[in-house]
N, C-alpha and C positions, 0 to 999 in steps of 0.2 A: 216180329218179335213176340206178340201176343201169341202166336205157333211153338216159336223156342220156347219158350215160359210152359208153355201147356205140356209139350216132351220133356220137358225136364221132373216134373213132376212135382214141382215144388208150390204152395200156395203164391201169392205176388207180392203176398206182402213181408215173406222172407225171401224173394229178391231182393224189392228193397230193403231191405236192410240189411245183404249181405253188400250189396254196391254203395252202402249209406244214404240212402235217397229214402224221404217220405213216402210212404205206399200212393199219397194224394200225387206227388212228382210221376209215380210210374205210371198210373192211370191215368194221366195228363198228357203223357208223351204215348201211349198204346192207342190215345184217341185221336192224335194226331195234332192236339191243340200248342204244345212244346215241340221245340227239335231235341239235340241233346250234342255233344262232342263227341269225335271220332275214339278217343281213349273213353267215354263214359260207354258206349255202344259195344266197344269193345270187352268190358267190362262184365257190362249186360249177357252178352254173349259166352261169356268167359264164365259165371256164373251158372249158367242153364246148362253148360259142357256143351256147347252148338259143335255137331260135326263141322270139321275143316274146308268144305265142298261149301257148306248153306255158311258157314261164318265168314267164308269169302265175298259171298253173294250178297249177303248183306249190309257187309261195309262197304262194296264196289256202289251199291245205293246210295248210301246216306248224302254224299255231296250232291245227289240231286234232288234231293228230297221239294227243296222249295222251287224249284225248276217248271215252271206250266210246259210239258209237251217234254220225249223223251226219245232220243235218238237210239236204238241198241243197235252196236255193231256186233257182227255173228264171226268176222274173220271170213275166211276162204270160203264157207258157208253153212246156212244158219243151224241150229242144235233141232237138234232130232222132236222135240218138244220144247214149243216155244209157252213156259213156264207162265210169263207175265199174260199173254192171252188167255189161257186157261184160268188162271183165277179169274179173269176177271169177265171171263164170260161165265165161271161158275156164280159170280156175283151179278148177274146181270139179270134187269128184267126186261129186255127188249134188243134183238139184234137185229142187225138192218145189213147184208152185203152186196153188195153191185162188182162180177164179174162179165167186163166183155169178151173175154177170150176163151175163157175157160172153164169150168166147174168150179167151185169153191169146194174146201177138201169137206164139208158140213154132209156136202149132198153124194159125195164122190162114191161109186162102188169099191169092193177092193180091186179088182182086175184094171179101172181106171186110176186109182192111187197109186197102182204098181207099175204101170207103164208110163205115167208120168214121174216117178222117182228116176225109173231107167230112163227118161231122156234126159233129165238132171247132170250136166258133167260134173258139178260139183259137188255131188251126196256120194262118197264111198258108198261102194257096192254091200259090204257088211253091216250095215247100217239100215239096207231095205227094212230089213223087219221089225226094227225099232220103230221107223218113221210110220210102217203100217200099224202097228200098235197105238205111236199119237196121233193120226187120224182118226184112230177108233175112238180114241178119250174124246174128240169134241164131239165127232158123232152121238156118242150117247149122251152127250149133256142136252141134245135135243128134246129126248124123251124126258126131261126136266118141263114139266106142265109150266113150272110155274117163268117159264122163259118162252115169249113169241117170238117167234122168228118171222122174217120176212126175204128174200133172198132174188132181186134184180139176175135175171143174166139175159145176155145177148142171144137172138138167135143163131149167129154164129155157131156162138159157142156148143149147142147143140148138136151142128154137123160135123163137129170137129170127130174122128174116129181115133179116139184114142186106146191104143190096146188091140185097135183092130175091128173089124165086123162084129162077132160075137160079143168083143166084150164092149162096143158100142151100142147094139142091141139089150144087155144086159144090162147095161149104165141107163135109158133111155127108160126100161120096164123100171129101174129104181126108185127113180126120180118120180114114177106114177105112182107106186108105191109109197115114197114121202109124203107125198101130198091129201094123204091119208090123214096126218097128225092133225089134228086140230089147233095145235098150235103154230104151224110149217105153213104158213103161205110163200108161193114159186110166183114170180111176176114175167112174165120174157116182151122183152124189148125188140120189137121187130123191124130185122134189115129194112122194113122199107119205109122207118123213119126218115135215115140216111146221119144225117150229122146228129148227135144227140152229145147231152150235159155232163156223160160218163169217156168220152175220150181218154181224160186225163190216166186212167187205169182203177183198176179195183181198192176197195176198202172194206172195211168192216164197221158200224159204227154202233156202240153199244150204251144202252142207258142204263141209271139204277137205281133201287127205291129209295135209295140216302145222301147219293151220289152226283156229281156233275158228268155228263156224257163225257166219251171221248170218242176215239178215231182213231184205229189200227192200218197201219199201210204196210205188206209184207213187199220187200223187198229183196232181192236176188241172195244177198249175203245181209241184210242189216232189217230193223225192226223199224219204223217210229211210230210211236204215240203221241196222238194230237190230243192236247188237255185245253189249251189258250182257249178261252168262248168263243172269239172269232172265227179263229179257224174253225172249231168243232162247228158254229153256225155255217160258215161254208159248207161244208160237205153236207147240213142238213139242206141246203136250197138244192144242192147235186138228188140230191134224193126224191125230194119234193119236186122237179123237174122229171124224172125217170118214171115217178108215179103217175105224172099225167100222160105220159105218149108210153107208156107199157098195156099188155095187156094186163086185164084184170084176172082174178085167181083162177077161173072157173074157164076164160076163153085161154089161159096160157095152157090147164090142163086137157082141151080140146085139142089143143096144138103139140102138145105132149102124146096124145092120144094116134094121134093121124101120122107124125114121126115112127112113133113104135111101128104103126101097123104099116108104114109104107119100107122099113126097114125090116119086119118079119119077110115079108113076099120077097126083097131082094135078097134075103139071104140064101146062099146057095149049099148049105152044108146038110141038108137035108134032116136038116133036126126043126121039131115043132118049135119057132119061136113068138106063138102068137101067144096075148095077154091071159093071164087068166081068167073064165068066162066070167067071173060073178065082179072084178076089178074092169073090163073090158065095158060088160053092161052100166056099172054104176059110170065110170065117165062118159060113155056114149050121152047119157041123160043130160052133161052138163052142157051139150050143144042143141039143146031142145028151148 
C-alpha cells in the first residue's frame, strides 16, 4: 500500500482524507500496527487508481494478513517471478540456502537455467525467457553488499550435468567465479557424510534488520512461507547441523577447484576449457 500511495502521487495525507481516515489511522495501518476492512482496502486502492493486476493482488492478501506462515498456490505452475521472494530478499540482510539436488537458481549460469526450465513439463515453452530474466533479478540482488549470502549444496549436486558437458563445465568455472564476492560464501556437503539434516529437501531462509526471519520452500506448482518461530527455529537447527559436517569456504572452493580442472581434461570438444590463470592461481592458494 505504502507503493500504491507513492505511484499515485498524492501526499498520505490526502489519502486520508479522500478515504475519511486520520492521516495518524493511515500511518498506523502502513506500519502494520492496525488491519483495516476488505471495503476500507478497497477504498484505499480505489483512491491511488491501483492498476487492476496489483489491486487484485492486494486484496487476494488482506485475509491473510494476520496468518503466521503463508501457503501460495501457483496453479498448474508457478509464475515466471516469484514476486513475494524477491522483495523480501530485496529486504533482507542475510540469506541462508540448502539445495541437495541441485543448484539454487542464485548461483545458476544461464545455459544451466535453461536446461533446467527445458526439463520443467510444466513451464510453457514461451515463457523460457521470462523465467531467464527472473533468474537474473535475484542473481543481481547478490551484488547487494549489503546482503551475505551463504549457500549449502550437496556434492551431488555438482556432478549433476545439466545442459550437458559444456554447459557443466561452464556452470562449474561460475560458481568459482561467485565465490569471489565477498559477501557469497558456497559450503558443499560431502557424499561421504551419508545421511545428513538436509534430506527433507531445499529451503531458503532469510533474516532482516527490523524483521522476524522466515523460511521459503519452493515447491513444484505452490510457494510457502514459514513465518511461525517454531518452525522458522526448525530450519535454523537444519542449518546449524549442515554447518558442522560441510566443508568450510575455502576447502569447498578447493573442491570446486579440482571439479573444474578434472572436468576441463574430460572434455572432449577440443576447446580450451581450463580456468583462467590469475582465478586458477588465487584458489590453488586456498589448499595450501
Amino acid at each position: 500500500m505504502r507503493a500504491a500511495i507513492k505511484v499515485s502521487g498524492m501526499p498520505a495525507r490526502r489519502v486520508a482524507e479522500l478515504v475519511g481516515w486520520q492521516e495518524a489511522k493511515l500511518s498506523d495501518f502502513l506500519n502494520g500496527k492496525i488491519g483495516c476492512t476488505e471495503t476500507e482496502l478497497a477504498l484505499l486502492l480505489g483512491v491511488c487508481r491501483t492498476p487492476v493486476e496489483e489491486r487484485d493482488h492486494l486484496l487476494s492478501l488482506r485475509p491473510a494478513m494476520h496468518v503466521k506462515g503463508w501457503w501460495q498456490k501457483h496453479g498448474s505452475h508457478p509464475p515466471v517471478r516469484l514476486r513475494t521472494l524477491v522483495e523480501n530478499v530485496e529486504a533482507a540482510k542475510t540469506l541462508t540456502t540448502w539445495h541437495p539436488h541441485g543448484l539454487p537458481v542464485y548461483l545458476q549460469s544461464a545455459d544451466y537455467t535453461r536446461a533446467a526450465i527445458a526439463a520443467c513439463p510444466n513451464m510453457p515453452d514461451e515463457e523460457t525467457d521470462l523465467s531467464l530474466n527472473a533468474g537474473r533479478e535475484l542473481q543481481e540482488l547478490l551484488s547487494c553488499m549489503g546482503l551475505q549470502c551463504t549457500f549449502y549444496i550437496h556434492e551431488q549436486a555438482l556432478h549433476l550435468p545439466v545442459g550437458g558437458q559444456e554447459a557443466h563445465v561452464g556452470q562449474v568455472h561460475h560458481l568459482l567465479l561467485t565465490t569471489v564476492r565477498t559477501n557469497v560464501t558456497i559450503r558443499i556437503l560431502p557424499t561421504a557424510v551419508g545421511a545428513h539434516a538436509g534430506l527433507s529437501g531445499p529451503f531458503t531462509r532469510l533474516t532482516f534488520p527490523a524483521h522476524e526471519p522466515l523460511v521459503f520452500v519452493e515447491l513444484e506448482n505452490s510457494t510457502l512461507v514459514e513465518e511461525d518461530k517454531d518452525s522458522v527455529e526448525g530450519y535454523l537447527q537444519v542449518v546449524r547441523a549442515l554447518d558442522r559436517f560441510s566443508l568450510n569456504a575455502e576447502q569447498s572452493k578447493v573442491m570446486l577447484l579440482q571439479l573444474a580442472e578434472r572436468l576441463s581434461k574430460a572434455d572432449s570438444s577440443g576447446h580450451d576449457r581450463s580456468l583462467p590463470r590469475a582465478l586458477a592461481v588465487g584458489l590453488s592458494d586456498c589448499g595450501r
